[in-house]
C-alpha positions, 0 to 999 in steps of 0.5 A: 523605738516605740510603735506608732499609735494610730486613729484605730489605736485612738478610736478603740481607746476611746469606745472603752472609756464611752462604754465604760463611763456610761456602764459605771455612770448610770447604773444603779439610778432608779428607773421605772417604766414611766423613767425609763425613757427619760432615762435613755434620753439622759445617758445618750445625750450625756454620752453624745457630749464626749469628744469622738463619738459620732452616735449612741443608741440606748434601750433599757430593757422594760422587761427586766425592770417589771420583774424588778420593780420593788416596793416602791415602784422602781428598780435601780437600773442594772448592766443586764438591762442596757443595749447600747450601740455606738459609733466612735471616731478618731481621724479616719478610724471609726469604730462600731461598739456596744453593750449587750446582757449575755444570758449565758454568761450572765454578764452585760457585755462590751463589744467591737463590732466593726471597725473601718477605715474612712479617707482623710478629711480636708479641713477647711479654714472659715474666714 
C-alpha cells in the first residue's frame, strides 16, 4: 500500500517548483539599477500567477549589480542577488520558503522556513 500524499506533501511540492521556475526563469535577464525594480515587480507577479501561492517577495540585491554592471550599463541578473520569500498553500498545509546567497557556500539557497497547519476551510457555494 502506497502512503497517502498529503497538503504538506503537496505545498513543499509546489515551493520547490515556485523557487525553481523563478531561479531558472529570470536569472541571466539583464538589470541595472534603474530595471531593478521593474524587474522585482515582473518576477513577483509572474510567480504570484502560479496555482497555491499565497504571497512573494523579492529583492535584488543593488549592490551586486553596481559591482557588476559591464560596459554597457548593465549586468545579467545572478542567483546571488535575489532574496525571495514566499508563502505556499496546498488545503490546510501552508508552507514559508525562500531564496538567499550564501556567502560561505557561495551559492544562492532555497529554504523551508516554516510549515504550518491551518483548520479545514468551509467552501461555500455562491448562488
Amino acid at each position: 500500500m502506497m502512503p497517502e500524499i498529503t497538503d504538506r506533501d503537496n505545498a513543499l511540492f509546489e515551493s520547490g517548483i515556485k523557487l525553481g521556475a523563478l531561479y531558472h526563469q529570470f536569472v541571466g535577464s539583464p538589470v541595472n539599477l534603474s530595471t531593478a525594480g521593474g524587474l522585482e515587480e515582473a518576477i513577483r507577479d509572474s510567480i504570484s500567477l502560479q496555482p497555491c501561492v499565497q504571497s512573494i517577495t523579492v529583492a535584488i540585491d543593488r549592490e551586486m549589480i553596481r559591482e557588476c554592471i559591464n560596459d554597457f550599463g548593465y549586468c545579467e541578473l545572478e542567483g546571488r542577488m535575489l532574496l525571495v520569500e514566499a508563502i505556499i498553500r496546498s488545503g490546510t498545509a501552508v508552507v514559508h520558503v525562500g531564496m538567499r546567497y550564501d556567502a560561505e557556500m557561495d551559492y544562492p539557497m532555497m529554504f523551508v522556513q516554516q510549515i504550518e497547519q491551518i483548520g479545514q476551510i468551509e467552501q461555500i457555494e455562491v448562488g
